[in-house]
Wavefront OBJ file of the C-alpha trace (Angstrom):
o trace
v 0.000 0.000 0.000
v 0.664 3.488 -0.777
v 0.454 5.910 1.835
v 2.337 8.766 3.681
v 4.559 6.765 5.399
v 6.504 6.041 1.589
v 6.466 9.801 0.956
v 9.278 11.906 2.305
v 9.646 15.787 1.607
v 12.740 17.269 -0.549
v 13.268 20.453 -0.669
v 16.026 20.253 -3.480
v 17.504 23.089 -1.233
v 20.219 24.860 -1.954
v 19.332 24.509 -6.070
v 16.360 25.367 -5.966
v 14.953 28.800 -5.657
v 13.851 30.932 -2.977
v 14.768 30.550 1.005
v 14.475 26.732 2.490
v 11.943 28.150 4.605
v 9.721 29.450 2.139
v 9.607 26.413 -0.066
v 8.974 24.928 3.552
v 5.795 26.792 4.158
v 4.809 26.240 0.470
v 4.956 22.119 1.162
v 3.017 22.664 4.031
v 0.109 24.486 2.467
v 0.098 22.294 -0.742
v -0.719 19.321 2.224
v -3.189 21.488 3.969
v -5.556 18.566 3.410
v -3.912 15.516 4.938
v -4.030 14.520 8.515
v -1.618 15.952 10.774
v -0.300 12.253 11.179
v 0.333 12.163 7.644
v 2.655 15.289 7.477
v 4.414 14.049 10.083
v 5.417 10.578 8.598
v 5.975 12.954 5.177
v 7.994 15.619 6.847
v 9.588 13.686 9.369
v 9.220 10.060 9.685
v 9.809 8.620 6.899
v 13.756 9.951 6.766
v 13.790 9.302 10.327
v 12.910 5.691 9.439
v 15.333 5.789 6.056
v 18.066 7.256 7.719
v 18.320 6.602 11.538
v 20.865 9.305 12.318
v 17.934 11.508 12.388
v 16.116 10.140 14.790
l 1 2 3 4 5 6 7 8 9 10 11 12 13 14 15 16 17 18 19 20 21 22 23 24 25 26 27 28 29 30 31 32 33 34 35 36 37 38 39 40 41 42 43 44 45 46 47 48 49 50 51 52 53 54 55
């Protein structure tokens, strides 16, 4: 199954443009609509779970 905790956010920061915190607040509205759980796992979680260290 497909779901939120297979989705992890990029921010292709520095190449891409504007400040990492802008294109951070842009993410964020674009997934308005999901449950709070689900941003977590996609802004969080799921590198937490990829990559340990960030735990």
């Amino acid at each position: 199954m497909f779901g939120a905790n297979r989705l992890a956010w990029g921010s292709n920061f520095p190449a891409s443009e504007g400040k990492l915190s802008s294109n951070l607040e842009v993410a964020k509205k674009c997934l308005a609509s999901v449950s709070e759980q689900e941003r977590e796992w996609i802004f969080a979680k799921t590198a937490q779970v990829l990559y340990p260290a960030l735990a």
